[in-house]
C-alpha positions in Angstrom: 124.6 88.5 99.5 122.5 85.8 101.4 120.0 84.1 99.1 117.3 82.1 101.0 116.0 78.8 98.8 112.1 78.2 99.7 109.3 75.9 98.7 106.8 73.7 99.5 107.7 70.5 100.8 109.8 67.9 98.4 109.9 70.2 95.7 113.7 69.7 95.1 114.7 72.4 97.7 117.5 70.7 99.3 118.5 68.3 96.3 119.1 72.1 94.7 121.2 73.6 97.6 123.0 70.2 97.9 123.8 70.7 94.3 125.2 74.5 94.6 127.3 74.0 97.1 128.0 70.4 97.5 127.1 69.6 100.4 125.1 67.2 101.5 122.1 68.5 103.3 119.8 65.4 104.3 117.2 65.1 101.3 114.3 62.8 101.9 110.9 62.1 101.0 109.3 63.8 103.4 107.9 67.2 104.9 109.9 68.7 107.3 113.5 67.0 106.5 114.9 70.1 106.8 114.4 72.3 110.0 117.9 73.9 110.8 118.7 75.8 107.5 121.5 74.1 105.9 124.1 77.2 104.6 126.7 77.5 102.1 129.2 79.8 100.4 129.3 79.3 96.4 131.9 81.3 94.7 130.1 83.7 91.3 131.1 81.7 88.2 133.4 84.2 86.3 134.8 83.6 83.1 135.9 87.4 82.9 137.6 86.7 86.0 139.4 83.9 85.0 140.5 85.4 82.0 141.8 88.2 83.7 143.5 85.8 86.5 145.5 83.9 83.5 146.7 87.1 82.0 147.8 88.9 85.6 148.7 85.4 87.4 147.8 87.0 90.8 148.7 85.6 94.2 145.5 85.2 94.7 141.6 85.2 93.5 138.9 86.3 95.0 135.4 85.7 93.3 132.2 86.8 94.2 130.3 85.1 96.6 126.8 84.4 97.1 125.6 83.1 100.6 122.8 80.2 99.6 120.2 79.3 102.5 118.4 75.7 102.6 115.0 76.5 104.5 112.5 74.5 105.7 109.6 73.6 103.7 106.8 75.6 104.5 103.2 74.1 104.6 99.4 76.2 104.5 99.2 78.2 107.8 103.2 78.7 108.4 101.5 82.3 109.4 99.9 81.5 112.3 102.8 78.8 113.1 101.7 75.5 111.5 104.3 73.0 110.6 107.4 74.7 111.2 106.2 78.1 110.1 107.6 80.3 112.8 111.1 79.3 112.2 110.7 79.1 108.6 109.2 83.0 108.3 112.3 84.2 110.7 114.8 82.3 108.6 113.8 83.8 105.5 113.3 87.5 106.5 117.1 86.8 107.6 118.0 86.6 103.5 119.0 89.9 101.0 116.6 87.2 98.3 114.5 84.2 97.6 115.4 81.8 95.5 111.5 79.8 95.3 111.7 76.4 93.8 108.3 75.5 92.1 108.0 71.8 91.2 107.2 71.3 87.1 107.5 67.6 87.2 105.2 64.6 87.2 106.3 61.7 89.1 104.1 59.2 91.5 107.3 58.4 93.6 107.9 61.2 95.1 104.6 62.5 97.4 103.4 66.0 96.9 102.0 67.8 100.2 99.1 68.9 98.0 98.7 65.3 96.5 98.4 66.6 92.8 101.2 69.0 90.9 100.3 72.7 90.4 103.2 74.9 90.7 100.7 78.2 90.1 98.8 76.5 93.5 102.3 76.1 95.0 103.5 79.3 94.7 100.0 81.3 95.8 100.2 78.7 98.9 103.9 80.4 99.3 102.9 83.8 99.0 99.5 83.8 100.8 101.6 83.0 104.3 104.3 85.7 103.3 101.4 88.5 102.5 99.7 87.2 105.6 102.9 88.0 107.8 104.1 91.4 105.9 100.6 92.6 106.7 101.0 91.9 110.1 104.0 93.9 110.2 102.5 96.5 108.3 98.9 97.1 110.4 101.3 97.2 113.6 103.5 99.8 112.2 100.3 101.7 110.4 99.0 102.1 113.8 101.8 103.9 115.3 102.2 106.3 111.9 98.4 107.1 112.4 98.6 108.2 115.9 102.2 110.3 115.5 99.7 111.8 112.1 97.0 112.9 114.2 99.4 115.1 116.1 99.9 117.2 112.7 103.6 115.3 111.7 103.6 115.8 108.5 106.3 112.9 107.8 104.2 110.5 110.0 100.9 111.5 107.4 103.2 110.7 104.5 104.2 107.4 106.2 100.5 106.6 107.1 100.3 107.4 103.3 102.5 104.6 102.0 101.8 102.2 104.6 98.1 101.9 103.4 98.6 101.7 100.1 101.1 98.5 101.0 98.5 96.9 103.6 95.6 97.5 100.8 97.7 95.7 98.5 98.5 93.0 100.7 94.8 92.6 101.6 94.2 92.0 97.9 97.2 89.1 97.5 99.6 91.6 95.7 103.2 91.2 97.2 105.3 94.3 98.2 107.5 94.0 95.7 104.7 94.7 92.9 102.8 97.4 95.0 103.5 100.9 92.9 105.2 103.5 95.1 107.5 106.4 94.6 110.7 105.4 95.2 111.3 107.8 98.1 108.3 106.5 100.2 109.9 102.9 99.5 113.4 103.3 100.5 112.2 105.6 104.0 108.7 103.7 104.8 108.5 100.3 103.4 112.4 99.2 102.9 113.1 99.5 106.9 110.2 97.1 107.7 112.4 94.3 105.8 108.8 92.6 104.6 108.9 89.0 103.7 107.2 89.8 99.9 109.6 92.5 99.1 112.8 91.0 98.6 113.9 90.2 95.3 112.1 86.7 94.0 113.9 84.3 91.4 111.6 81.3 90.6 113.5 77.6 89.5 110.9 75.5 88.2 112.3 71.9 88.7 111.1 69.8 85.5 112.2 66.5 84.3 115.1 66.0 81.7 113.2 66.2 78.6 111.6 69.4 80.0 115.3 71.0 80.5 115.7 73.3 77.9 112.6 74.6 76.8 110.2 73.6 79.6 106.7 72.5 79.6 103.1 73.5 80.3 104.1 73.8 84.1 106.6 75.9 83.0 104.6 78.0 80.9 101.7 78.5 83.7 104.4 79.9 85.6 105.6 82.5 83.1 101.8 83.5 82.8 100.9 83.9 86.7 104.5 85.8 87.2 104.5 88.2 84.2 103.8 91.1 85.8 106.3 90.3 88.7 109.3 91.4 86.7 110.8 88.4 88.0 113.4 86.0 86.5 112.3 82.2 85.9 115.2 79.6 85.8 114.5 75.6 84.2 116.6 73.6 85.7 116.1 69.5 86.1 117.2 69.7 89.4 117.5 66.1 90.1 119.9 65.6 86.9 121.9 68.6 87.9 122.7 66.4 91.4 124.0 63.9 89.4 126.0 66.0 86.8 127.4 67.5 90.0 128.6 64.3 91.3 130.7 63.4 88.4 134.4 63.7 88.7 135.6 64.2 84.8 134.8 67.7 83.5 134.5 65.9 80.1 131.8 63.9 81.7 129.9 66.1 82.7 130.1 68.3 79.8 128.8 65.3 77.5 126.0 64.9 80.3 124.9 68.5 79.4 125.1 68.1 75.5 123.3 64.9 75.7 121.0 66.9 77.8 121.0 70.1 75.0 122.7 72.6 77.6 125.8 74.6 77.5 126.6 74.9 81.0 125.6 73.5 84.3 122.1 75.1 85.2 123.6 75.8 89.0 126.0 77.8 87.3 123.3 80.0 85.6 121.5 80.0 88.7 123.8 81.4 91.2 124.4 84.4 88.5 121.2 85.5 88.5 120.9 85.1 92.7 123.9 87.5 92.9 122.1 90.2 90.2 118.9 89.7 92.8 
């Protein structure tokens, strides 16, 4: 499973991946600090599995794994190849999901592309140059279905079917993963096509600490522009998390989360619910 972490630029993108797999992908105040996609393996945390380990004492345990993806910020007009849109578009239709990091926080040192914070903004920016490619691929692919229809095939009018109902959602800023289709038409029209929008979304909005466990009115926007997206939203003070992650005492860090009112590590909660993407 290959789960792609996306976001404007200096969001917290790479500070997160640095965090989940601990490495150290250069994280600096800039656009575009990232163009190569940094990539790591995190193991599924497992406390079943561990129980089951101590019990069996096998030779050896093999978690589950989740491939994570650092990928270049992407600015307005990635589309039509701004910035480094080209590489970011082909990076990202590369994952199995998206893991879209949405800044919640106010804070005047760190520079915001847009100058002022609106993650609702942020995310339609997102999604405007992913519905603006998957349409792409769609009219392309629509054109081909029409002209194998008008030879009487009846799959191909079936295709041509689906294929506008997705493009007529696109031209309306709906991504393909809330268009309604029958299943069938999905998995033999519209799955093959690997669109950009229909991939399985998992937002993290990055607040600050006293935000961490039950948000704010970022937070909350959020939850309202997504509700109908069926999507999960994570909290998760992404800068603290970096430096829970760098302590070496498990105690430590555990009296860093209860200071902080949390149970477990947010990364840990995060890279579940990438693998159930």
């Amino acid at each position: 499973m290959k789960a792609g972490i996306v976001g404007l630029p200096n969001v917290g993108k790479s500070t997160l991946f640095n965090c989940l797999s601990n490495a150290k992908a250069q994280s600096a105040n800039f656009p575009f600090c990232t163009i190569e996609p940094n990539v790591g393996v995190v193991n599924v945390p497992d406390e079943r599995l561990e129980k089951l380990a101590a019990i069996v004492n096998p030779e050896r345990v093999q978690p589950a794994v989740v491939e994570i993806v650092d990928i270049a910020g992407l600015v307005k007009g990635a589309s039509k190849g701004e910035g480094l849109g080209n590489k970011f578009l082909a990076n990202i239709r590369e994952t199995d999901a998206i893991i879209h990091v949405l800044r919640c926080f106010d804070n005047d040192n760190i520079v915001h592309v847009e100058t002022t914070i609106d993650p609702v903004r942020d995310k339609e920016i997102i999604d405007f140059e992913l519905q603006i490619k998957d349409l792409e691929t769609v009219e392309k692919r629509l054109e081909r279905a029409k002209k194998a229809a008008r030879t009487g095939d009846k799959d191909a009018i079936k295709e041509a079917a689906a294929l506008n109902t997705v493009k007529e959602g696109l031209e309306g800023a709906v991504s393909v993963r809330s268009i309604e289709l029958a299943e069938d038409e999905k998995e033999a029209y519209i799955k093959p096509l690997q669109l950009l929008t229909d991939k399985p979304v998992l937002y993290v909005c990055n607040v600050d600490d006293a935000s961490a466990v039950n948000g704010n009115a970022y937070v909350a926007a959020v939850r309202e522009a997504t509700k109908n997206e069926g999507a999960e939203i994570l909290i998760l003070a992404v800068g603290t998390e970096a430096d829970i992650n760098e302590l070496e005492e498990y105690e430590e860090r555990q009296l860093f989360l209860e200071d902080l009112g949390l149970e477990e590590p947010g990364a840990s909660k995060l890279i579940r619910a990438a693998y159930k993407l």
